[in-house]
Structures are given as C-alpha cells and as structure tokens.
N, C-alpha and C positions, 0 to 999 in steps of 0.2 A: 463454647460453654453456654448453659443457661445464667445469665447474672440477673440480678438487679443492684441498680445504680443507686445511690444516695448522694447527692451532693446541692451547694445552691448558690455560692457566687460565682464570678468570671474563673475563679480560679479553678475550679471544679469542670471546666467544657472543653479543655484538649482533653480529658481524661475519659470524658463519656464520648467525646468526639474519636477516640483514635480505636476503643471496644467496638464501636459504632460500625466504623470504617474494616475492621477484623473482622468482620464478618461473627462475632457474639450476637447470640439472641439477648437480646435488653428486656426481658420479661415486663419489668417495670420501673421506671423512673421516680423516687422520691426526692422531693425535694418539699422546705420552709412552705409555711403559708404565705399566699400576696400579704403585702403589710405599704403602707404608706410610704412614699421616698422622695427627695426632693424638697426643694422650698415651695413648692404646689401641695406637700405631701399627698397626689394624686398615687392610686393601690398600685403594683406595681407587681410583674411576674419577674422571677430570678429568673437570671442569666439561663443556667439549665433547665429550667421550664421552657423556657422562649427556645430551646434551640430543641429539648424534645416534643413540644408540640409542632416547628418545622420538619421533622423529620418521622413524623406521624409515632412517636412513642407514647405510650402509657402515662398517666401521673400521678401521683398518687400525693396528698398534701396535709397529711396527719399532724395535729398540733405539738403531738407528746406520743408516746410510745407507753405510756400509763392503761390503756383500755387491751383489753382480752380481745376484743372485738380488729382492732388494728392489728395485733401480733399475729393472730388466725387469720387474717390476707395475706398477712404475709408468708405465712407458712402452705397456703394452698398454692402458690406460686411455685413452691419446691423449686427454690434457685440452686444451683451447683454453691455460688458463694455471692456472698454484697460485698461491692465495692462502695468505699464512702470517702469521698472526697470533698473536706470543709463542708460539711453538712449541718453543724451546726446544733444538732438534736442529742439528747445524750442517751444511749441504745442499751438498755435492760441486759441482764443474761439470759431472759429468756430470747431475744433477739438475735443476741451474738450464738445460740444454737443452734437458731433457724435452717442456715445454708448447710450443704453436705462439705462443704470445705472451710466452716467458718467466715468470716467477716474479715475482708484484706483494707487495709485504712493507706492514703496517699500522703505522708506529712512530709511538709515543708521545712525539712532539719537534717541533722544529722545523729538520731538517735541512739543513743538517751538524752543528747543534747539539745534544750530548748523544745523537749516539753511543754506543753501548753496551748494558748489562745493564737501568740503573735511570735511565731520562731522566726519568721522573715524580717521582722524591723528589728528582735533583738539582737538578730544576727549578726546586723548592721551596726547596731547601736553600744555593742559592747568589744567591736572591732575586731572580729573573726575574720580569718584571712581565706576560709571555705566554708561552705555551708553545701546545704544539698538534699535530695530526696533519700523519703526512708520509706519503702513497702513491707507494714506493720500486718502480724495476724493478733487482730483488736482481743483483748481479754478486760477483764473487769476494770483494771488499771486505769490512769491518766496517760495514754502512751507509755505504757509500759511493755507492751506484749511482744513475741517474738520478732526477730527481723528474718524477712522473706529476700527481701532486695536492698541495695543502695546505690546512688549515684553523686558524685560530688561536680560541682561549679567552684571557682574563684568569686572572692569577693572583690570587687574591684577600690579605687577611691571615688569613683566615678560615680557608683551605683545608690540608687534609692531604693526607697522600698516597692514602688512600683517598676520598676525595672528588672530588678531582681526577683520579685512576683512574678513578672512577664517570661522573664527563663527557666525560674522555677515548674511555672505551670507546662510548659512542653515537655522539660525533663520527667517531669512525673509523669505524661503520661506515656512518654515512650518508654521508659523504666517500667510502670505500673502492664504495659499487652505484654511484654517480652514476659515478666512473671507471671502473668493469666496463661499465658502458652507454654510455660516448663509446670504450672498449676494444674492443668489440662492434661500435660503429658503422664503428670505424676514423678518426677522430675524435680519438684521446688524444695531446698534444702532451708532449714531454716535456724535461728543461733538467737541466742536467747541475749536480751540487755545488760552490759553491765550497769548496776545501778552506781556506781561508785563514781560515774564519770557524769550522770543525770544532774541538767540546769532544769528552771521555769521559767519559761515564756508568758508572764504576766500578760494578760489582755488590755492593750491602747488607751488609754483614758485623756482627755482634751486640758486636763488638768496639769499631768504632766508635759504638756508640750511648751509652757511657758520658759520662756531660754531665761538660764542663772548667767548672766554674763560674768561671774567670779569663774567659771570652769575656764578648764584652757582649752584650747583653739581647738585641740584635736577632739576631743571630746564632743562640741557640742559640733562639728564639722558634721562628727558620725549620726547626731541626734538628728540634725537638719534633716540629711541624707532618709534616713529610718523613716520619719515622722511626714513623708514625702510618697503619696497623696493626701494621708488621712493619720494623725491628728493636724497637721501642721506644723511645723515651729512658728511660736510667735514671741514679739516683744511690744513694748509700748513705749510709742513715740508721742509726747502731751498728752491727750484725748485721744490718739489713733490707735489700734490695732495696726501692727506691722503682720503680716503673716510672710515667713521666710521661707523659701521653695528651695531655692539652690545655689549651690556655696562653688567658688572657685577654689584653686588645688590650693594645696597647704604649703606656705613658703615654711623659710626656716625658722628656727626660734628665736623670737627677740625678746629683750628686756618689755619688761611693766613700767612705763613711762606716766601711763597717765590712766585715770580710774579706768574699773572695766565699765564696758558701755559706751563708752565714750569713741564718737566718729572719727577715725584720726584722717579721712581720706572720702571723696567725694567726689567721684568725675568716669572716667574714660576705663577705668579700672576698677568701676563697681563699689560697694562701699563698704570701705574700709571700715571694721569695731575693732577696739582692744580689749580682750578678757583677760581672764585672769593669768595667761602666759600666751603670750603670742597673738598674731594679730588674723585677726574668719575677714576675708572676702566673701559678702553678699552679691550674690551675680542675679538672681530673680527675687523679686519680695512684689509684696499686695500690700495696699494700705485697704482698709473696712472699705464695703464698700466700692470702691475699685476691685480691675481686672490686674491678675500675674503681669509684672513688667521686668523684662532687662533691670539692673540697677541703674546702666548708662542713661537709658529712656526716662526712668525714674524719677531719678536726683535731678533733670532739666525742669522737671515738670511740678516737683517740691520743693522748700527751705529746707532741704535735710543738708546742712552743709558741715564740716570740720568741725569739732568742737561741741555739735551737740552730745547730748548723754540720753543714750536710750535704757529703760529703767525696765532691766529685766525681772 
C-alpha cells in the first residue's frame, strides 16, 4: 500500500520499522518538530526521524495541522491510509479524510479502556492483570473510533512502565502489518467501542509522583512500577530527594506497627518502609544528584538506617 507514517517517540519505530520491512511504500514520514532534550537541552531529532532519515524516507515536520497549506501536502501524496503511532499532534477532520481508507491509530490499551495520554503506566498503576494493543480507525473522538485489531499481553508484578512499553511497541507493530495486509486485501472487519466500559488515561505529571506513604504496600508497589522511567517515584529523606526505581515482590500482609515511612529494615534485603498496610521493599533508589543504586549498595554508602521516617 501507499502509507504515510505519523509518529515520533521510541515507541512509534517497530511500527514504521516492520511497514518498512513489508515492503509498503512510505510516501512520507511525519513526525514532532526537533525541540530541545536533555540536561544540555541541545535540538534533538525523534526516534522516528533518526530512523527515517537512515533509511533514506521523506520528512515531513509540521508544527500544527492548522494551515491549508500542510493539509494540501498532504493530500497530494494521496496515501491509501496514515498510520499514526504516538504522534503526538492532534489531526483535524479535514485530515482524518485525506487517505482513501482513513486514518488507522496504533494505541497502547485495550480499548475503550484507558483512553488517553498514558494507558501504559495506568495500566500498571491501577493493577490490571492485561493490557494490550488496540488497531483504531481514528474519527473525531478521544480514542473513540472503530476497532480494526486487538492484541492482548499479561501484566506481570515484575513489569514497569518501560518494560511494558518495550513489548507493547513490537506487539503493535506486528498486530498493526498483519491489519495493513487484510486493509490491503479488503478483508479488515471492523466493531465499534463500547463506551460503557471507556477509562481515561490522564497524561504523567512530576507532581504526582511524590509517594503518600499512608497507601498500602500494593498500591504504591504498582505506582513505583508505572512511574518507571519517567515521572519517577520519589520521597524525601532530610534535604534529599530519594528517587525510587524498583520495588522487590510483595510479601504478605502485616500489621501497622509503626508510622508509615518509617525504615523498618536496612541491609542485604533492600530497604524495608512501612505504609499504610504492609511492608514496599526498595531494591533500587537515587538519591539527587547521584546515580540508580542496588538498595544493598546504597544503605553501605548512607545513614539511611531503621528507624528513620521518610516524609512522603
């Protein structure tokens, strides 16, 4: 088929990578403007730029979809349909008319469920036992528009948000050629949302990442997990920023012995908190500052010993 591509994080390059590889003509690659990144914030091309100008594709790097002028490129391209994977940009009706088979979207869910900015860490974060891709034909909606495909993964207790990211993005895009190819054939059947069973996937904020040490164990286990690469979980130890990466498994429930926050446990076995029921093993944390460490590494190398209260 003739496509063009829309997308602009990591998550978006098995998907342009595996159309690539099928032998699709990629008329044009769209992706976000460069924009500043990093603690250098030196300009910075997305993922899918870098891999379509390796691969000698098109680019095309439109601020907004507001101008007559952008929508008329894209119309003279007469693509069969746009695939838009995390792109980021928000696409007009006159847009979503463009292609001869509409506009197929790549989302990280299991829709109608988690809707929205960030369905991969809510996923995680509100203890869903599957999650999975959803191959969408885009309409005016938030995620609302037909379902073409689905694919489902477990969640594990294991997983983070970038892990779960990381298998997300292959499933989408082998789920996403296999319906280009029944698209192609004429072949693709399609089934409309219920909205009855429709969550929102609120967008990440740094804000919420500060841990309530009143929750219980399981709860903020799953936040850690979620919030794992980007926002972080964090607490505050004195003057430090803790930042918490990765939590070891969940024993069983104990009693509320002693405030939450409070280290019950310091050594060989990672550092022990008590929240508000039951007891979070820290197995990697950062203090400001410093680099991600082991807890075991950690605690030799601070006074974070038993007894302190970290003040969530």
């Amino acid at each position: 088929m003739n496509l063009v591509f829309a997308g602009t994080p990591e998550f978006a390059v098995p998907s342009l990578c595996t159309l690539h590889d099928a032998g699709h003509r990629i008329l044009a690659v769209y992706t976000q403007p460069d924009r500043p990144a990093g603690r250098g914030r030196r300009v910075s091309e997305s993922p899918v730029k870098q891999f379509a100008i390796h691969h000698g594709l098109g680019v095309v790097q439109p601020p907004n979809f507001r101008s007559e002028t952008v929508i008329n490129e894209l119309r003279a391209l007469a693509p069969d349909a746009l695939i838009v994977v995390a792109y980021g940009l928000i696409l007009p009706a006159a847009v979503l008319e463009v292609p001869r088979h509409g506009c197929l979207n790549v989302h990280a869910s299991l829709l109608p469920r988690w809707r929205g900015a960030a369905p991969i860490q809510r996923a995680i974060e509100a203890g869903d036992a599957v999650t999975g891709i959803t191959i969408m034909q885009m309409d005016a909606g938030l995620d609302t528009g037909e379902i073409l495909d689905s694919a489902v993964t477990p969640i594990s207790e294991t997983d983070t948000g970038e892990t779960l990211h990381d298998r997300l993005a292959e499933l989408g895009a082998e789920t996403l050629v296999a319906t280009v190819a029944r698209l192609a054939a004429g072949a693709v059947t399609r089934r409309p949302q219920d909205p009855g069973g429709a969550s929102y996937a609120a967008k990440l904020s740094k804000e919420e990442a500060r841990v309530d040490w009143r929750q219980p164990a399981e709860t903020l286990h799953r936040k850690i997990r979620a919030f794992n690469p980007w926002p972080v979980a964090h607490t505050i130890w004195g003057t430090h920023v803790l930042r918490l990466w990765e939590v070891g498994p969940l024993g069983s429930r104990a009693d509320t012995v002693m405030p939450p926050g409070t280290v019950v446990a310091a050594g060989a076995e990672g550092l022990c908190v008590q929240t508000g029921s039951g007891i979070l093993r820290i197995t990697r944390l950062q203090i400001e500052g410093g680099r991600p460490l082991d807890a075991t590494v950690f605690v030799r190398g601070h006074a974070l010993a038993a007894g302190t209260v970290l003040d969530g």
